[in-house]
C-alpha positions in Angstrom: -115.4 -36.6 164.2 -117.4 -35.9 167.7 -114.7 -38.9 169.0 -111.8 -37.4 167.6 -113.0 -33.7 169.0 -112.7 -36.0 172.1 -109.1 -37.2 171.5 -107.9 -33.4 170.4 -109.0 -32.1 173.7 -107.8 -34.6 175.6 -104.3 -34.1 174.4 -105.0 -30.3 175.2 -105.9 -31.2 179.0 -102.6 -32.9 179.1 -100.3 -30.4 177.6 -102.6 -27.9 179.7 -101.8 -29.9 183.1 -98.1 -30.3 182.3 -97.9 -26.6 181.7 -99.5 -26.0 185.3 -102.1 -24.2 183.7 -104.9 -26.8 185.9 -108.0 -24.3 185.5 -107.2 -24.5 181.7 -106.8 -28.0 182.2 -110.5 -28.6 184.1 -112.0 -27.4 180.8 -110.1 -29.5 178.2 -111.2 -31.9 181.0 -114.9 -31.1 180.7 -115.2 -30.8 176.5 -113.2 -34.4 176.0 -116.2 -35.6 178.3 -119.2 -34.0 176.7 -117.8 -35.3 173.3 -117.2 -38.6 174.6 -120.9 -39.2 176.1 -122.0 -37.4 172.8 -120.0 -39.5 170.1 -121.7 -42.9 171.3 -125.5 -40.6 171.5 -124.9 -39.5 167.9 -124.4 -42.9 166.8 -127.2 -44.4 168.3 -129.6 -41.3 167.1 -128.2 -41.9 163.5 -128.1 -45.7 164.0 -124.5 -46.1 162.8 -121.6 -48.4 164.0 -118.2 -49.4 162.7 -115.7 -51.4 164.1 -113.5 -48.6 163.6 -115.6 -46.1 165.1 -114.6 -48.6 168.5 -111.1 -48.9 168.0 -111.2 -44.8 167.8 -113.2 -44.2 171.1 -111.0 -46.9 173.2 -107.9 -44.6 171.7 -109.5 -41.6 172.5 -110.0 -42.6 175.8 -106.7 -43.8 176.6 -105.5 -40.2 176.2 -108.6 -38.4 178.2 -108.9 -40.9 180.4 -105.7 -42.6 181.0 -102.9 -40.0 180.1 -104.4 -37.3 181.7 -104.9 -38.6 185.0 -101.4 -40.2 185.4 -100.5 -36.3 184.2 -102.4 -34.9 186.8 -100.5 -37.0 189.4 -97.1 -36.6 188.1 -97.6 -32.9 188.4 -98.8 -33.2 191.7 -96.1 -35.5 192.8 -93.5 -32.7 191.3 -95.3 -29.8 193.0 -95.3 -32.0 196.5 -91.4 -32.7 196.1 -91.1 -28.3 195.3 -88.0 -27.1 197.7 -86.2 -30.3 197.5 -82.6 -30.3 196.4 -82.7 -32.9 194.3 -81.4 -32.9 190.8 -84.4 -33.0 187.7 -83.7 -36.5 186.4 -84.5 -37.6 190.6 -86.9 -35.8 190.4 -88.8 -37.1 187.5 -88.0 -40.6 188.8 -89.8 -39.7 191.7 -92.9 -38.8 190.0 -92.8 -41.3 187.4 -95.0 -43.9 189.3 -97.8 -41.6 188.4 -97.9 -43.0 185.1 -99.3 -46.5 186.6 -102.5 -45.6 186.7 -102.2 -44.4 182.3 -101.2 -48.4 182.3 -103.8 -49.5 184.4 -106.2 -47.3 182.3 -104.9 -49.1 179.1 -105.9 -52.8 180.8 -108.8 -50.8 181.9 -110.0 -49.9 178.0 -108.9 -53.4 176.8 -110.7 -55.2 179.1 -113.8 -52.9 178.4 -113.6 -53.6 174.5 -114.0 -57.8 174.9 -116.0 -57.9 178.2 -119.7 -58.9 177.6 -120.5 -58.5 180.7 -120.3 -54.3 180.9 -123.0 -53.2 178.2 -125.0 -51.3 181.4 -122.9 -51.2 184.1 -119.2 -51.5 185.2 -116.7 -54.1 186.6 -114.8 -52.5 188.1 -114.1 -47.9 187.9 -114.3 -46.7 184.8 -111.5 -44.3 183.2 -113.6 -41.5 183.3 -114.7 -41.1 186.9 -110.7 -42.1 187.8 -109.7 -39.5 185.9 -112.7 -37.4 187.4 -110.8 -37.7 191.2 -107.3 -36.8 189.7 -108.6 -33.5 188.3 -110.8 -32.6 191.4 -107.6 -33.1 193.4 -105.5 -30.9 190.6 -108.6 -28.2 191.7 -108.0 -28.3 195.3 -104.6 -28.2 194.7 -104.4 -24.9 192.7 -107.7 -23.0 194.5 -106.7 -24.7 198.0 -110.0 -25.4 198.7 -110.5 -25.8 203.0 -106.6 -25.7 203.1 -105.5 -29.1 201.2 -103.3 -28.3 198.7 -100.6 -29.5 200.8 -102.1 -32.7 201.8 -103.4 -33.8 197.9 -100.3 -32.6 196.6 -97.9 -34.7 199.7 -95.7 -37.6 198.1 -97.5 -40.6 200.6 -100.8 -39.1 200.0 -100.6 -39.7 196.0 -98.1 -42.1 196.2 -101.0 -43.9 198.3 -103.5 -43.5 195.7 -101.7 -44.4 192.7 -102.2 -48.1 193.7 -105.8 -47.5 194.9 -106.8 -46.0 191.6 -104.8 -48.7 189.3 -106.9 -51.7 191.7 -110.2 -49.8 191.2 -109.9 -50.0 187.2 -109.1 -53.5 187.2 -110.7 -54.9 190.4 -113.9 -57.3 189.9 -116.1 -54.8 191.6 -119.8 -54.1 190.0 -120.2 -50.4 189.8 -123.6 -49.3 188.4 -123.6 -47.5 185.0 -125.6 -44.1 184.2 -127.4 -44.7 181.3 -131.2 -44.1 181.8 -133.5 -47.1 180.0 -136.5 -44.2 181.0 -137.0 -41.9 183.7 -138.9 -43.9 186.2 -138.1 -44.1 189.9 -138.5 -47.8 189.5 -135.2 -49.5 188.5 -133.2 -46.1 188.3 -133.4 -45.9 192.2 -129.8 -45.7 192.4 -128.8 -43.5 189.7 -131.6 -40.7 190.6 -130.4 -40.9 194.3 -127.0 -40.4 193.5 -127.4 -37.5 190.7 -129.2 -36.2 194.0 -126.3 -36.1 195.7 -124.0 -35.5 193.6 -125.5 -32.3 193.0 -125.8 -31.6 196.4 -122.3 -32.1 196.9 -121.4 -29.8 194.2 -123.2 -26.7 195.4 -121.6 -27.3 198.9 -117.9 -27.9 198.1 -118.3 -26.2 194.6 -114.5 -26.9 192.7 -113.5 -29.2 195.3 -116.7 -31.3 194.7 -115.1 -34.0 191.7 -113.0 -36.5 193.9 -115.6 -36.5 196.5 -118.3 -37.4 194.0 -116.9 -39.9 192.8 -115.9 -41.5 196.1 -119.8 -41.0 196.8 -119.8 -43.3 194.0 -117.9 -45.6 195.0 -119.9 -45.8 198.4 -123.3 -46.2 196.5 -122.0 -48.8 193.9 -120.8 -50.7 197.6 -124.1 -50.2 199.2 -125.7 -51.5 195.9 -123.9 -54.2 195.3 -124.6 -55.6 199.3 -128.1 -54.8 198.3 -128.8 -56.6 195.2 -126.3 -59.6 196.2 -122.5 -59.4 195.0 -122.2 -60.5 191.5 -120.2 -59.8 188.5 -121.8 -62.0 185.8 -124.3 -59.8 184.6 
């Protein structure tokens, strides 16, 4: 139920971003997240696991977390082309290269399901935090937060980070995960110094804060990985 609650306001989010209504949109965002961290909590609480439960969660997430982002481009791609005299059908086949990174997020997920090597932490970005930067752009798009609605929404900005985002998904990059074995400093260096910061960058840049937290994620997962040695096997 709690991954299907996921699913259901995922498909809000998109219908939401589509719509333009992008503050609605941050919300959906925010609920298909909570239930998608709190369908896999449940399940280990109550001890419970079904390959179908799986195959519902990978789905789930392919709308959440692989629709929605390639929305949030397209309709930022479409905003960027506003006072162009071009006719509709140009215009959506303009925009339509959004949609890579939903494809990339579908090898993304399928990858996930049969890949041993990703019970703790990542190869390569993970759907959510991708999806995390689209809708932090999609926010300082619609509040124009320190005057970059123009630049996040420009055709070679996002047509630049449509192939970025589709290599991080897929790319043999370790990323480390967030789940907490206990709270000591030991071993959980990383992940408390980066909740640190992550926080920090939230109070200063406030709804502008997503995309740059997660490319302070992507900095730390780089720092880590020259750190502990560059290695994908486990």
């Amino acid at each position: 139920m709690i991954t299907l609650v996921n699913l259901f306001f995922g498909c809000c989010a998109t219908a939401s971003v589509l719509y333009g209504q992008f503050e609605q949109a941050f919300f959906f965002f925010v609920a298909s997240g909570v239930a998608d961290y709190l369908d896999g909590t449940f399940a280990r609480a109550l001890k419970v696991n079904s390959p179908v439960g799986k195959e519902l969660d990978s789905l789930a997430d392919m709308v959440s977390f692989g629709v929605v982002p390639g929305a949030i481009l397209y309709m930022l791609l479409v905003k960027g082309f506003a006072g162009v005299d071009v006719l509709p059908i140009e215009l959506t086949l303009a925009a339509s290269p959004a949609f890579l990174v939903t494809l990339f997020a579908a090898v993304r997920l399928a990858n996930f399901n049969i890949d041993t090597r990703q019970s703790e932490n990542f190869i390569g970005m993970n759907t959510p935090a991708c999806t995390m930067f689209t809708v932090g752009l999609m926010l300082i798009f619609h509040f124009d937060s320190f005057g970059l609605a123009g630049f996040v929404s420009s055709p070679v900005f996002v047509y630049l980070t449509i192939p970025v985002l589709c290599w991080l998904m897929v790319a043999e990059f370790p990323m480390f995960g967030f789940k907490f074995k206990n709270l000591k400093w030991q071993g959980n260096e990383i992940r408390f110094t980066f909740a640190a910061v992550a926080v920090l960058i939230g109070i200063l840049l406030k709804e502008a804060a997503l995309s740059f937290v997660v490319i302070a994620y992507l900095l730390f997962a780089t720092i880590d990985n020259f750190k502990n040695g560059w290695s994908v096997n486990g």
